[in-house]
mmCIF file of the N, C-alpha and C atoms, coordinates in Angstrom:
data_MODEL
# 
_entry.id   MODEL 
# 
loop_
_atom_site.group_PDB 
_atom_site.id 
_atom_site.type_symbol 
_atom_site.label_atom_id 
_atom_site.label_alt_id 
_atom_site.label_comp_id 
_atom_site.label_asym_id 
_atom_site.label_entity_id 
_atom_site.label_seq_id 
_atom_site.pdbx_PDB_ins_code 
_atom_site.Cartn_x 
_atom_site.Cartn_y 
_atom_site.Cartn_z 
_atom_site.occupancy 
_atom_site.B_iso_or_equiv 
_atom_site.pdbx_formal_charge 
_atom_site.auth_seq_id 
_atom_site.auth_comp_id 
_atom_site.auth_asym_id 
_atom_site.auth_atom_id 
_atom_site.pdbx_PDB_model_num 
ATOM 1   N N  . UNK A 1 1  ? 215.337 80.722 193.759 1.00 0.00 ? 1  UNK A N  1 
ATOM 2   C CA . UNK A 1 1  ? 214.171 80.653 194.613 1.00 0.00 ? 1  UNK A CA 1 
ATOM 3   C C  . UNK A 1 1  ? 213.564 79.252 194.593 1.00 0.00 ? 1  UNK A C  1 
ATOM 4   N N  . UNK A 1 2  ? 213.198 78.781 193.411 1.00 0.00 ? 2  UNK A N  1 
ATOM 5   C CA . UNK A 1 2  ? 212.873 77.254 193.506 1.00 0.00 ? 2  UNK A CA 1 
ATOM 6   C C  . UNK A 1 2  ? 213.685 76.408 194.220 1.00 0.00 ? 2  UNK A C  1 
ATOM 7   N N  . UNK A 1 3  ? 215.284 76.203 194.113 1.00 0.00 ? 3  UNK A N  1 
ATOM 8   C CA . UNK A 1 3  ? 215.590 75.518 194.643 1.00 0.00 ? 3  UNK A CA 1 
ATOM 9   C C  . UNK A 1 3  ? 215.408 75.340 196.272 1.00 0.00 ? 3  UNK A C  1 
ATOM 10  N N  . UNK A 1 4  ? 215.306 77.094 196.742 1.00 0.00 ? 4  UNK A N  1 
ATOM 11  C CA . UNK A 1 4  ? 215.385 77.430 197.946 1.00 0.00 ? 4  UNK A CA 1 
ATOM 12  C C  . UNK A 1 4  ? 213.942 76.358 198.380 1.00 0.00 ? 4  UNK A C  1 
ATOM 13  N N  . UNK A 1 5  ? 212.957 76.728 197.663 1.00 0.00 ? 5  UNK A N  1 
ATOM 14  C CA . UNK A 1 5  ? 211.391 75.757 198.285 1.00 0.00 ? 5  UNK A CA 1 
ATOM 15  C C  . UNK A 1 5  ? 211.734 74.376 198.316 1.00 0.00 ? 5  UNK A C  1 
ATOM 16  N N  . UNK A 1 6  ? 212.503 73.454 197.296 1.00 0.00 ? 6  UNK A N  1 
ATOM 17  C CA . UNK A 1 6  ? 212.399 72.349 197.362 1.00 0.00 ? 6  UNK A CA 1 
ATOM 18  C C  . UNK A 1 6  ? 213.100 72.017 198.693 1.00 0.00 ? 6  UNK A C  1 
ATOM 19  N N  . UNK A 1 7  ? 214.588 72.691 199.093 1.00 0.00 ? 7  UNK A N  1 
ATOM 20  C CA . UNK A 1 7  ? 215.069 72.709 200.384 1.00 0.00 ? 7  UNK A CA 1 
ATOM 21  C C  . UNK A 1 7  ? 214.180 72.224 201.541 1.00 0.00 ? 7  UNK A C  1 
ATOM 22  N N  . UNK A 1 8  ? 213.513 73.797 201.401 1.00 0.00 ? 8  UNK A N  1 
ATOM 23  C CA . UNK A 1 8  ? 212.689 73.710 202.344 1.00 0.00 ? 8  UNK A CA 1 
ATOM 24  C C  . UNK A 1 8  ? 211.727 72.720 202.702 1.00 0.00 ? 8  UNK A C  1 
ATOM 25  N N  . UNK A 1 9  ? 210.758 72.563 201.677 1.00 0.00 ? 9  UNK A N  1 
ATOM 26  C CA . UNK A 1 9  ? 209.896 71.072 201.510 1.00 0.00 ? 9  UNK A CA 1 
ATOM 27  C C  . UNK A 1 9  ? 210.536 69.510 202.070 1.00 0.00 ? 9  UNK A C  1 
ATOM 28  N N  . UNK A 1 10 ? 212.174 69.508 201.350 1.00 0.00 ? 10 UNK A N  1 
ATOM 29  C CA . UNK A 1 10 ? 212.478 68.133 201.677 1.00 0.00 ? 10 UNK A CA 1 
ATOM 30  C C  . UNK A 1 10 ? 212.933 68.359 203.255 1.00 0.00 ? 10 UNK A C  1 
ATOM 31  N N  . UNK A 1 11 ? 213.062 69.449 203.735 1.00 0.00 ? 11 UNK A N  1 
ATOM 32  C CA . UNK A 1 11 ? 213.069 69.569 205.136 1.00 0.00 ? 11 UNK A CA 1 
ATOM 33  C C  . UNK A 1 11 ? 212.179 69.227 206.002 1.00 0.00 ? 11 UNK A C  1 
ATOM 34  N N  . UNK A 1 12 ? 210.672 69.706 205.608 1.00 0.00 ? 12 UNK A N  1 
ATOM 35  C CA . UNK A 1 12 ? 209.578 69.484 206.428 1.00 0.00 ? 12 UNK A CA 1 
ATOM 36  C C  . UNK A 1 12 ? 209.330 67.760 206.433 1.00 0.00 ? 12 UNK A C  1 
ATOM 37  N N  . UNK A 1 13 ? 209.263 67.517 205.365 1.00 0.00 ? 13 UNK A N  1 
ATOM 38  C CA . UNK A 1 13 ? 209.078 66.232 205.002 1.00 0.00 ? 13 UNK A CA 1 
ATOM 39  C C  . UNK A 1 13 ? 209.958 65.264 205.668 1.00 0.00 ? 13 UNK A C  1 
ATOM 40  N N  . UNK A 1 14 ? 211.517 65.349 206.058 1.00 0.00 ? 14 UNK A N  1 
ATOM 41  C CA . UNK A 1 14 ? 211.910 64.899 206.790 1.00 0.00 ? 14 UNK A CA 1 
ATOM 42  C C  . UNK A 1 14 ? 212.064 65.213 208.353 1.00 0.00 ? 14 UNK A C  1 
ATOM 43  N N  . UNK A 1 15 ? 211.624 66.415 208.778 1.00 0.00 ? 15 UNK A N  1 
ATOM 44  C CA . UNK A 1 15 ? 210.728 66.563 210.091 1.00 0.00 ? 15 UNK A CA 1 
ATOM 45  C C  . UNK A 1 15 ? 210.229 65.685 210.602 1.00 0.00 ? 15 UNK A C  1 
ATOM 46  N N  . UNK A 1 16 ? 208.872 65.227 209.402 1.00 0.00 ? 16 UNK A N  1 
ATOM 47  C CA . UNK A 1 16 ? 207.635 64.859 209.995 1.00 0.00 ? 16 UNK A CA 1 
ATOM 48  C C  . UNK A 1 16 ? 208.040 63.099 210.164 1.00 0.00 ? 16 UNK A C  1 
ATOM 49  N N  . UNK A 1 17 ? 208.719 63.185 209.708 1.00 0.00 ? 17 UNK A N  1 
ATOM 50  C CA . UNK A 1 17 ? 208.657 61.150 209.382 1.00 0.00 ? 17 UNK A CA 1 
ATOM 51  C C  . UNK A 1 17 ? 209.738 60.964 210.720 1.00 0.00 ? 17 UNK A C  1 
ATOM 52  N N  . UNK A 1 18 ? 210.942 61.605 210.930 1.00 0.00 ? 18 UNK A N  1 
ATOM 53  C CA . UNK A 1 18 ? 211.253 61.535 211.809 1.00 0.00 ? 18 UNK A CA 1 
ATOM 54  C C  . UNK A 1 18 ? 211.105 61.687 213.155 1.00 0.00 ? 18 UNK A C  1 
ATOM 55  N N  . UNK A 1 19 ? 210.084 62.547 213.794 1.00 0.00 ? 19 UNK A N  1 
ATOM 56  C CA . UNK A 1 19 ? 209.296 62.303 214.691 1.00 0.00 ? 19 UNK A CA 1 
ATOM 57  C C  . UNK A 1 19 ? 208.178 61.689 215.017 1.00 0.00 ? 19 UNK A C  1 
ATOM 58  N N  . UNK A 1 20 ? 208.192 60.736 214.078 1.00 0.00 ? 20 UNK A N  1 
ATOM 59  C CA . UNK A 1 20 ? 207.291 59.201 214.055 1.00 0.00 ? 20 UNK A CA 1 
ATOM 60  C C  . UNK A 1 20 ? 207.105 58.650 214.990 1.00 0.00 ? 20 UNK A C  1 
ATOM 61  N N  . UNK A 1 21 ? 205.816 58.334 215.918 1.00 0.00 ? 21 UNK A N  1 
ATOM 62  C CA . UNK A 1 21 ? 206.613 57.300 217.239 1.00 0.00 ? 21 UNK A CA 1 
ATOM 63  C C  . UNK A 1 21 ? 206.184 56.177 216.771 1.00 0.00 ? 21 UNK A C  1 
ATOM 64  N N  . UNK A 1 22 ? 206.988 55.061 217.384 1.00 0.00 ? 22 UNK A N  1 
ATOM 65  C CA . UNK A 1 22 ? 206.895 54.249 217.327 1.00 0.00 ? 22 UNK A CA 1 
ATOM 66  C C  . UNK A 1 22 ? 205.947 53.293 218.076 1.00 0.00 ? 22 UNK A C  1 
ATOM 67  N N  . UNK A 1 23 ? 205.218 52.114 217.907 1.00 0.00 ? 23 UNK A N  1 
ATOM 68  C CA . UNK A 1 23 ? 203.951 51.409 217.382 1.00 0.00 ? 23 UNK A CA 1 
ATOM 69  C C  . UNK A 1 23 ? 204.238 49.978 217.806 1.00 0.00 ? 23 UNK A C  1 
ATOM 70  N N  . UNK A 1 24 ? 203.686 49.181 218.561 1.00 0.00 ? 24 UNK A N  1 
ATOM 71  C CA . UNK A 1 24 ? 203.848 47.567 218.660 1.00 0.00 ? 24 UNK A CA 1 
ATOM 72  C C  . UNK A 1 24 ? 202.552 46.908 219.233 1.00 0.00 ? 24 UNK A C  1 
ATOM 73  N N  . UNK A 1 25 ? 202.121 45.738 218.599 1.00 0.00 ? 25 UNK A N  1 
ATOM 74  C CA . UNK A 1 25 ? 200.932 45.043 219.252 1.00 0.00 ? 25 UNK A CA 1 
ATOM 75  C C  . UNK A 1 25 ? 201.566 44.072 220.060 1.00 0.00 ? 25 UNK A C  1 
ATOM 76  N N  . UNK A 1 26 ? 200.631 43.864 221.259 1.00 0.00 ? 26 UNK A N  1 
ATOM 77  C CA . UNK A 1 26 ? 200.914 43.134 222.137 1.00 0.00 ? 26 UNK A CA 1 
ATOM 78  C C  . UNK A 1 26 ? 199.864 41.919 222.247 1.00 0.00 ? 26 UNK A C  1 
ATOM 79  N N  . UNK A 1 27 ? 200.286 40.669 222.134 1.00 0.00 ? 27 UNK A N  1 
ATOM 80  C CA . UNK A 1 27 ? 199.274 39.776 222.605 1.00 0.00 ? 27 UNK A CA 1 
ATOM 81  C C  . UNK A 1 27 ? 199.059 38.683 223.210 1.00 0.00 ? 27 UNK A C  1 
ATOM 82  N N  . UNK A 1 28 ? 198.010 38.185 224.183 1.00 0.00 ? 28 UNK A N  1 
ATOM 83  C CA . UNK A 1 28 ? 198.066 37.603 225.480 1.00 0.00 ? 28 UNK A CA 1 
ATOM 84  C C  . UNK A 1 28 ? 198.233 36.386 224.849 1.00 0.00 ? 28 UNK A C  1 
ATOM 85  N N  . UNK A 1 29 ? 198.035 34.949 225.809 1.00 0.00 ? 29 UNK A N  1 
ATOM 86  C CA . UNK A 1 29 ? 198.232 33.540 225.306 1.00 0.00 ? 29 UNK A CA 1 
ATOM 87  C C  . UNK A 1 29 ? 196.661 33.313 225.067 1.00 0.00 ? 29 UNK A C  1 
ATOM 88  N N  . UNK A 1 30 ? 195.592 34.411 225.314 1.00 0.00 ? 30 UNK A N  1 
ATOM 89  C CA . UNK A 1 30 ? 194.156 34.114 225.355 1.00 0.00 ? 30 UNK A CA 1 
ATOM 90  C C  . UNK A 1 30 ? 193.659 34.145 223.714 1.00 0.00 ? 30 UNK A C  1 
ATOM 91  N N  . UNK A 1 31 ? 194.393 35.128 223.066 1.00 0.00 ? 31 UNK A N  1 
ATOM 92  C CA . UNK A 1 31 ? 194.045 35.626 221.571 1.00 0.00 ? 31 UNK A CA 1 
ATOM 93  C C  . UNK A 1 31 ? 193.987 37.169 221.656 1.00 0.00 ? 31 UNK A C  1 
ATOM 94  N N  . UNK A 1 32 ? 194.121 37.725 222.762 1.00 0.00 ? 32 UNK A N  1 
ATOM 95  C CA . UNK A 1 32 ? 193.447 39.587 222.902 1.00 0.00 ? 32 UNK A CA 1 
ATOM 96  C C  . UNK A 1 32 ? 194.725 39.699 222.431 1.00 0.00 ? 32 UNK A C  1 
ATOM 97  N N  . UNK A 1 33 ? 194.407 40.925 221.494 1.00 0.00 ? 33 UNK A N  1 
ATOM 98  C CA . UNK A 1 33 ? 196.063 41.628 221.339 1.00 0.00 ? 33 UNK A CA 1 
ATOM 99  C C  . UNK A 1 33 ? 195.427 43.215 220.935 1.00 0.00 ? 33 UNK A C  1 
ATOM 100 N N  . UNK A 1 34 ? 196.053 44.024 220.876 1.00 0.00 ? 34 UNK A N  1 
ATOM 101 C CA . UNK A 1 34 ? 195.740 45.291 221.580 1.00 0.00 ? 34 UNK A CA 1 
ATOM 102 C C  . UNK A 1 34 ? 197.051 46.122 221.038 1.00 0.00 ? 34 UNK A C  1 
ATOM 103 N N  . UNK A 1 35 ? 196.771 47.218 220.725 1.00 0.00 ? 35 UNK A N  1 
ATOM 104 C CA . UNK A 1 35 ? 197.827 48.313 219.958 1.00 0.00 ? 35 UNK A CA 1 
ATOM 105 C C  . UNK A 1 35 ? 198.544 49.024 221.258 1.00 0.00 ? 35 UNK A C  1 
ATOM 106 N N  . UNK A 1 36 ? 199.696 49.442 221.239 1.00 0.00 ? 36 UNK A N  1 
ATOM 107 C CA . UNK A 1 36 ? 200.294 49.775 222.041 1.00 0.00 ? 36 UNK A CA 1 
ATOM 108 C C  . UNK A 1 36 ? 201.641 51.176 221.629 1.00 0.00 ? 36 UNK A C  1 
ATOM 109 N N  . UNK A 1 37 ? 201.624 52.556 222.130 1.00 0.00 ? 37 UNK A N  1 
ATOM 110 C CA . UNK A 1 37 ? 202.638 53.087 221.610 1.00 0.00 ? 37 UNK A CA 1 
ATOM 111 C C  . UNK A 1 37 ? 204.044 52.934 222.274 1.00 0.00 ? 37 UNK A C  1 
ATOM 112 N N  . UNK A 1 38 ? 205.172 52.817 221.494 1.00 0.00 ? 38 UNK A N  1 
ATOM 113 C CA . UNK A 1 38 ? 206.837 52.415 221.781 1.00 0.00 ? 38 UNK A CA 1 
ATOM 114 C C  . UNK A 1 38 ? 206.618 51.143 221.456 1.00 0.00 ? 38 UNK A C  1 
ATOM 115 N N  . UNK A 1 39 ? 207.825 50.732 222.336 1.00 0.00 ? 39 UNK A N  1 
ATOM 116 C CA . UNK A 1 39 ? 207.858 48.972 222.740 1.00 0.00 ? 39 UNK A CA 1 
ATOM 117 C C  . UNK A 1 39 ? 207.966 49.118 224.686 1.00 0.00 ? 39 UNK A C  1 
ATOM 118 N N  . UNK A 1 40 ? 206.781 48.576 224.656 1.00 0.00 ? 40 UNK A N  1 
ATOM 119 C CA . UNK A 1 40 ? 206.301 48.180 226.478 1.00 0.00 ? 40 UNK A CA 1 
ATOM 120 C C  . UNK A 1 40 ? 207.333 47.516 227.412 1.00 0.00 ? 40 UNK A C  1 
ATOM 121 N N  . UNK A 1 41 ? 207.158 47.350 228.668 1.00 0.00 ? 41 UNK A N  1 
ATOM 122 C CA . UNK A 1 41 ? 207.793 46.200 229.191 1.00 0.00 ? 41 UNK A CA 1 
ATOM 123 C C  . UNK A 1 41 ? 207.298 46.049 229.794 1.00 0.00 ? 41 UNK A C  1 
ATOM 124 N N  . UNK A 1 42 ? 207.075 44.345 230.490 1.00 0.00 ? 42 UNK A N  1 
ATOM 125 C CA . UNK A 1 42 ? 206.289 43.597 231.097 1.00 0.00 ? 42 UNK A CA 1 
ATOM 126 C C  . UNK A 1 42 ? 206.744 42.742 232.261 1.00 0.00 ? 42 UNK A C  1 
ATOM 127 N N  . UNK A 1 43 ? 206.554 42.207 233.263 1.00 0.00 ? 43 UNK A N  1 
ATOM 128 C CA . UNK A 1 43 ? 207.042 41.651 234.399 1.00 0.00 ? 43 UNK A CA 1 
ATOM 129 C C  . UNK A 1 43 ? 207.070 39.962 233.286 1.00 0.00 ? 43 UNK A C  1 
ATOM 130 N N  . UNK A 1 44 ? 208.688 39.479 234.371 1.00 0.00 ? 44 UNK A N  1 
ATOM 131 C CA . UNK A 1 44 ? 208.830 38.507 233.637 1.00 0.00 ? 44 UNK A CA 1 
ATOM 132 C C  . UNK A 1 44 ? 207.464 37.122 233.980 1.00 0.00 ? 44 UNK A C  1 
ATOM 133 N N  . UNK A 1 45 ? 206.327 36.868 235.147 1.00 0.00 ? 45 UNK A N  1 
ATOM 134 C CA . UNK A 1 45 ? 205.244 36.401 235.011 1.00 0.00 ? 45 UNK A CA 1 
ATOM 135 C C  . UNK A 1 45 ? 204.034 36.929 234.027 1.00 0.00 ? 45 UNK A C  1 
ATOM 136 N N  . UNK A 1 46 ? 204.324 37.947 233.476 1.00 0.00 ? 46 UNK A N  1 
ATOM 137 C CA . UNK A 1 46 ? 202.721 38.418 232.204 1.00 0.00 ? 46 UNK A CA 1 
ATOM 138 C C  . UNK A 1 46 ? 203.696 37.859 231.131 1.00 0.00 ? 46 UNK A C  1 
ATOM 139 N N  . UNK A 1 47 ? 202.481 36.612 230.678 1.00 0.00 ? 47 UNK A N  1 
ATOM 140 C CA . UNK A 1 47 ? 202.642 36.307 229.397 1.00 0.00 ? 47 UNK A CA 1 
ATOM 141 C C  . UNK A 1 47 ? 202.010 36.370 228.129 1.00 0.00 ? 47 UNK A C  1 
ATOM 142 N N  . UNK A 1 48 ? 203.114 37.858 227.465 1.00 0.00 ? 48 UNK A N  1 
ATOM 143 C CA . UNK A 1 48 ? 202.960 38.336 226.414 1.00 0.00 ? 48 UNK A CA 1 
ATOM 144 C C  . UNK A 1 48 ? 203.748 38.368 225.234 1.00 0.00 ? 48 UNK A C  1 
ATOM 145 N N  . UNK A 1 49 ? 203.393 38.567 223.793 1.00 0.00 ? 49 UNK A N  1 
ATOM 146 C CA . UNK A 1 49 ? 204.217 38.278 222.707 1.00 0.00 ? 49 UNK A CA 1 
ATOM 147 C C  . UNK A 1 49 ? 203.922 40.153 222.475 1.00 0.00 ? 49 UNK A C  1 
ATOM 148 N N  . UNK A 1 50 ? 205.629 40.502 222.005 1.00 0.00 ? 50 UNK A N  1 
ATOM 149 C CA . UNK A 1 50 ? 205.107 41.716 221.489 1.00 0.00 ? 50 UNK A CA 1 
ATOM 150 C C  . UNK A 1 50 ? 205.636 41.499 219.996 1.00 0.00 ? 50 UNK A C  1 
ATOM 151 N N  . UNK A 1 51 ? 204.718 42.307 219.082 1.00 0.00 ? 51 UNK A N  1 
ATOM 152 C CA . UNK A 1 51 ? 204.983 42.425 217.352 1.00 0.00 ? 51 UNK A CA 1 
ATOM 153 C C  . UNK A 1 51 ? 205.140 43.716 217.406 1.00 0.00 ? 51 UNK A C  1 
ATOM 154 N N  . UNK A 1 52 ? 205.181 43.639 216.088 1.00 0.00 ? 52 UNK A N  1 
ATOM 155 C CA . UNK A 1 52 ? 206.042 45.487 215.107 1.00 0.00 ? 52 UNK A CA 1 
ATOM 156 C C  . UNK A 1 52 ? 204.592 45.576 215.047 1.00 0.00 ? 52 UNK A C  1 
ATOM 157 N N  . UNK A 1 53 ? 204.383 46.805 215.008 1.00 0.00 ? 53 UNK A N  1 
ATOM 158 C CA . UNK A 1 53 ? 202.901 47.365 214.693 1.00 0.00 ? 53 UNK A CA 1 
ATOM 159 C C  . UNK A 1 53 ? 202.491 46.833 212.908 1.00 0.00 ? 53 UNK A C  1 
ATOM 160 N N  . UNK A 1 54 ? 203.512 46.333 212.107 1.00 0.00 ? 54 UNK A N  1 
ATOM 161 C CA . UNK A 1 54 ? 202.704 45.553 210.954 1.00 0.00 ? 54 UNK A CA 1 
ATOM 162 C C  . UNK A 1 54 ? 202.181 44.603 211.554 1.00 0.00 ? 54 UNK A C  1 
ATOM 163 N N  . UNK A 1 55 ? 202.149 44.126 212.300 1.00 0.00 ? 55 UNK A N  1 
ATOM 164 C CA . UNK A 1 55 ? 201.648 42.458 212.693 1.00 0.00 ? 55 UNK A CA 1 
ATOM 165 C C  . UNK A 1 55 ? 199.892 42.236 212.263 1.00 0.00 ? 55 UNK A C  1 
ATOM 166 N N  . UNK A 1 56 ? 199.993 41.037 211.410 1.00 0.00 ? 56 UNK A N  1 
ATOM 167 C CA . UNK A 1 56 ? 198.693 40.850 210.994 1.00 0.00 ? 56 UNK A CA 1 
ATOM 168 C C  . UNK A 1 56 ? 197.929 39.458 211.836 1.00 0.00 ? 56 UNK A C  1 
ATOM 169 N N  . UNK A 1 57 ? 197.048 39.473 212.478 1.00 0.00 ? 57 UNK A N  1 
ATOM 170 C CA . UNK A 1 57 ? 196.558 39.214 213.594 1.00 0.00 ? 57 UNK A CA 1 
ATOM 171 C C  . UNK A 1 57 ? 196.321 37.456 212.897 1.00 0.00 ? 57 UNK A C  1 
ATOM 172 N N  . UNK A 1 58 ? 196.290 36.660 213.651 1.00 0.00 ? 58 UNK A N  1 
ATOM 173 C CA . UNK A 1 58 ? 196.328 35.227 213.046 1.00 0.00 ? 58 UNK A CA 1 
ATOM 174 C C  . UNK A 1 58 ? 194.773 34.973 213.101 1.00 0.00 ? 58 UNK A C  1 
ATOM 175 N N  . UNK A 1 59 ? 194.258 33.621 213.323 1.00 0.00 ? 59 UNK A N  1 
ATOM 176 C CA . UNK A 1 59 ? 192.878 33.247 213.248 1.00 0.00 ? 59 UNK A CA 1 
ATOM 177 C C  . UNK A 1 59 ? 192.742 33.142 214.594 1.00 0.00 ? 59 UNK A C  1 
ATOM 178 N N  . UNK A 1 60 ? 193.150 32.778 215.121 1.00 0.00 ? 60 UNK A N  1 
ATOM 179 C CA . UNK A 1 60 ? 192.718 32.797 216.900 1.00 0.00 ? 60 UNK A CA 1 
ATOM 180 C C  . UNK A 1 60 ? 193.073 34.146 217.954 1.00 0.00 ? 60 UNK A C  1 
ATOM 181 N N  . UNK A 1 61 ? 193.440 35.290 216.643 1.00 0.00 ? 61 UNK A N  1 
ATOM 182 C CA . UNK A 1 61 ? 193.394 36.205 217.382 1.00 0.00 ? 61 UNK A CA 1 
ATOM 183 C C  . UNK A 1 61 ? 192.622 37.185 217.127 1.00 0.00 ? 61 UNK A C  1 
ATOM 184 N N  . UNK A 1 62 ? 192.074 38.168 217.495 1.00 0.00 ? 62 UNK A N  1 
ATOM 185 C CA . UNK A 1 62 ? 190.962 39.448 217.990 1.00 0.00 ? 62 UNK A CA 1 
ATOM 186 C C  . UNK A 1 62 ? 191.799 40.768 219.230 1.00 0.00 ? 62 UNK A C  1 
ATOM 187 N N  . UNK A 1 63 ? 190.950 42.045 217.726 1.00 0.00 ? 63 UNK A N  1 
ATOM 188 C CA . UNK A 1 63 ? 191.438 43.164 218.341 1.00 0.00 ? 63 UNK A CA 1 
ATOM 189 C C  . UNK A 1 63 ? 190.653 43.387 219.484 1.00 0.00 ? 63 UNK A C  1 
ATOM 190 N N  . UNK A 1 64 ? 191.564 44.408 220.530 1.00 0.00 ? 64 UNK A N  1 
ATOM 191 C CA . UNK A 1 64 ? 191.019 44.537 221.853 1.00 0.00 ? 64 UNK A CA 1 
ATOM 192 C C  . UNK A 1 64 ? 191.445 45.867 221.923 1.00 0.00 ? 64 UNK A C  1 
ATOM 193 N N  . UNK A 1 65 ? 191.050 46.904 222.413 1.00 0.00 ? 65 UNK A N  1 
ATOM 194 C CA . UNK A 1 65 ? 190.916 48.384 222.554 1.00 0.00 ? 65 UNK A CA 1 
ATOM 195 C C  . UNK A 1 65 ? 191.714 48.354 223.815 1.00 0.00 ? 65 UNK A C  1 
ATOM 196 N N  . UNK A 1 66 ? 192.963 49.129 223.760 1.00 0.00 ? 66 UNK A N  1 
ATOM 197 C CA . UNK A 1 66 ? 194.295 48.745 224.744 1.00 0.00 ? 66 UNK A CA 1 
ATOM 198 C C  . UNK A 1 66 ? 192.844 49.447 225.680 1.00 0.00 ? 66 UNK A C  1 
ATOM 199 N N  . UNK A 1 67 ? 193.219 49.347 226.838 1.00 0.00 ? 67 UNK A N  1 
ATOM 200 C CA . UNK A 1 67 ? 192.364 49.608 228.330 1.00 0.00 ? 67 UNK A CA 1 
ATOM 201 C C  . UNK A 1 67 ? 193.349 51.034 229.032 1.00 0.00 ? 67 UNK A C  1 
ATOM 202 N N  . UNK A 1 68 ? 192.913 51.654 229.922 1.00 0.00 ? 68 UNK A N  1 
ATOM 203 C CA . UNK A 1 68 ? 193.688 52.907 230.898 1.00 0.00 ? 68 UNK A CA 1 
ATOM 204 C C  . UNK A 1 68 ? 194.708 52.379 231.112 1.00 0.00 ? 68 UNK A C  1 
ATOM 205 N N  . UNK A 1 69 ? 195.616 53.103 230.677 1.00 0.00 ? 69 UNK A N  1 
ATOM 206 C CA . UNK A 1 69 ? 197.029 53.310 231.186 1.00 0.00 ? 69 UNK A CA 1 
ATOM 207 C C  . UNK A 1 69 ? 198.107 52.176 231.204 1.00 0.00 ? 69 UNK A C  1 
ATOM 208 N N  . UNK A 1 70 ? 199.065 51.831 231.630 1.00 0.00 ? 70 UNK A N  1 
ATOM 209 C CA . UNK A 1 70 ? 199.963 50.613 230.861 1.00 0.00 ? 70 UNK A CA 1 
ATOM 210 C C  . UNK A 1 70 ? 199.179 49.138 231.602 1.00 0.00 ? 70 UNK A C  1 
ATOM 211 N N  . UNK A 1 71 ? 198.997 48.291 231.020 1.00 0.00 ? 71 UNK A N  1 
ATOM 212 C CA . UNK A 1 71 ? 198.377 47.410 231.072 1.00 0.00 ? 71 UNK A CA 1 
ATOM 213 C C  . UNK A 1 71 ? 198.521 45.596 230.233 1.00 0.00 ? 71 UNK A C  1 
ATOM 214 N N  . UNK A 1 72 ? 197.412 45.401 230.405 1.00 0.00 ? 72 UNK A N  1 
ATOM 215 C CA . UNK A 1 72 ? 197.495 44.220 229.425 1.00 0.00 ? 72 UNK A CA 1 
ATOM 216 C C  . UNK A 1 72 ? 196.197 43.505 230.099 1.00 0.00 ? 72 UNK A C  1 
ATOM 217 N N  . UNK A 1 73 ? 195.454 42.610 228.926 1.00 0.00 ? 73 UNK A N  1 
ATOM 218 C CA . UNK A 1 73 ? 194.229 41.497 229.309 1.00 0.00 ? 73 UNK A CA 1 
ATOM 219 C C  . UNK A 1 73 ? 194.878 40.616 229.657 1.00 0.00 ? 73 UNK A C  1 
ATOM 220 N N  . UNK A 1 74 ? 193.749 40.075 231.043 1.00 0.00 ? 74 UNK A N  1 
ATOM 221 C CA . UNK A 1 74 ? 193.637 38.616 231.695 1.00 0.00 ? 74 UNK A CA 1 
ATOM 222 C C  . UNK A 1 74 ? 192.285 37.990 231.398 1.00 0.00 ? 74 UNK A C  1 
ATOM 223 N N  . UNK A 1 75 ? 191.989 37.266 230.701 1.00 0.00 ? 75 UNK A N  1 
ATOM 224 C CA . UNK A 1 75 ? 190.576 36.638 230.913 1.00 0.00 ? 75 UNK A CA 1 
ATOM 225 C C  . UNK A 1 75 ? 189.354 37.821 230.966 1.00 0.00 ? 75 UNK A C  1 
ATOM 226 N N  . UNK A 1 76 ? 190.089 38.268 230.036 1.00 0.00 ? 76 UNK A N  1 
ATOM 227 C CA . UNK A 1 76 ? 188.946 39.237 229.084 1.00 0.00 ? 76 UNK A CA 1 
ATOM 228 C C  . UNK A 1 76 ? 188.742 40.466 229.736 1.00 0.00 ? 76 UNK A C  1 
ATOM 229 N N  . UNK A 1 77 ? 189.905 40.685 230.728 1.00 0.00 ? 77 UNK A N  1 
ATOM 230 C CA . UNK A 1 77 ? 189.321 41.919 231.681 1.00 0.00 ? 77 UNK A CA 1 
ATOM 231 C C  . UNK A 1 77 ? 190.499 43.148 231.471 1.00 0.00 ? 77 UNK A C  1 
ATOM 232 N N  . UNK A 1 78 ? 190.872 44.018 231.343 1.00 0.00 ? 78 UNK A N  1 
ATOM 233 C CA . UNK A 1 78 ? 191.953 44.820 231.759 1.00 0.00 ? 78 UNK A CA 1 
ATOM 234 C C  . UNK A 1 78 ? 192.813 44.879 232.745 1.00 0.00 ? 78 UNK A C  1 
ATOM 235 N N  . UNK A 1 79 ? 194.167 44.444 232.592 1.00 0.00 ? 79 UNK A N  1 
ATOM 236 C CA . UNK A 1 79 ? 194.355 44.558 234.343 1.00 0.00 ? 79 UNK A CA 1 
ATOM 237 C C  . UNK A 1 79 ? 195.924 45.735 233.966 1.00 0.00 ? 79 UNK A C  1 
ATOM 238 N N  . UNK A 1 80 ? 195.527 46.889 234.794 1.00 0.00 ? 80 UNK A N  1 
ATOM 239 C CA . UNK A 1 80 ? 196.294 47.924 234.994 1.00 0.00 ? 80 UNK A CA 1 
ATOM 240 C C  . UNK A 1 80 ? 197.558 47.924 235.727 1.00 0.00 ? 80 UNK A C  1 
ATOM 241 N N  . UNK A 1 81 ? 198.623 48.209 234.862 1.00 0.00 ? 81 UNK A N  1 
ATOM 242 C CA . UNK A 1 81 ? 199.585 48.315 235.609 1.00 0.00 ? 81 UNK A CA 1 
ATOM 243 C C  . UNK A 1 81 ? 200.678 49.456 236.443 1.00 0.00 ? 81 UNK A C  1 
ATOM 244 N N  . UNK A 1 82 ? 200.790 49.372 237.575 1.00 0.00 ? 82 UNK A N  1 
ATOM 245 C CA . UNK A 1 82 ? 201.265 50.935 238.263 1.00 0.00 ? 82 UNK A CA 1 
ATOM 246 C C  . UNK A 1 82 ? 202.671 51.218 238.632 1.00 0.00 ? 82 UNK A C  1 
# 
């Protein structure tokens, strides 16, 4: 019976980690950078750097609260993409 629980346990446990999604910050040439879920894609004129969601933000950069729907900042504004 014990062994049967640990089974089970290392089952759930590898459930949960494996349906992880995945995480990347995105950030403009302004300093905004902004959390984002997957990895995005962007028209080859938006110029953006994307990082691994570890990315630790430099000195000229500042968090920005991603905006509605796929997107990215221009000059401090949201601009939505369709």
């Amino acid at each position: 019976m014990n062994a049967i629980g640990k089974a089970l346990f290392g089952a759930a446990v590898l459930a949960m980690t494996a349906g992880s999604a995945s995480a990347a910050v995105v950030c403009n040439d302004e300093g905004d950078c902004w959390r984002v879920r997957g990895r995005p894609t962007y028209g080859p004129g938006v110029h953006l750097r994307i990082y691994g969601d570890d990315y630790r933000l430099g000195e000229r950069h500042r968090w920005r609260e991603p905006g509605r729907g796929h997107g990215y900042y221009r000059n401090g504004a949201w601009i939505e993409i369709r």
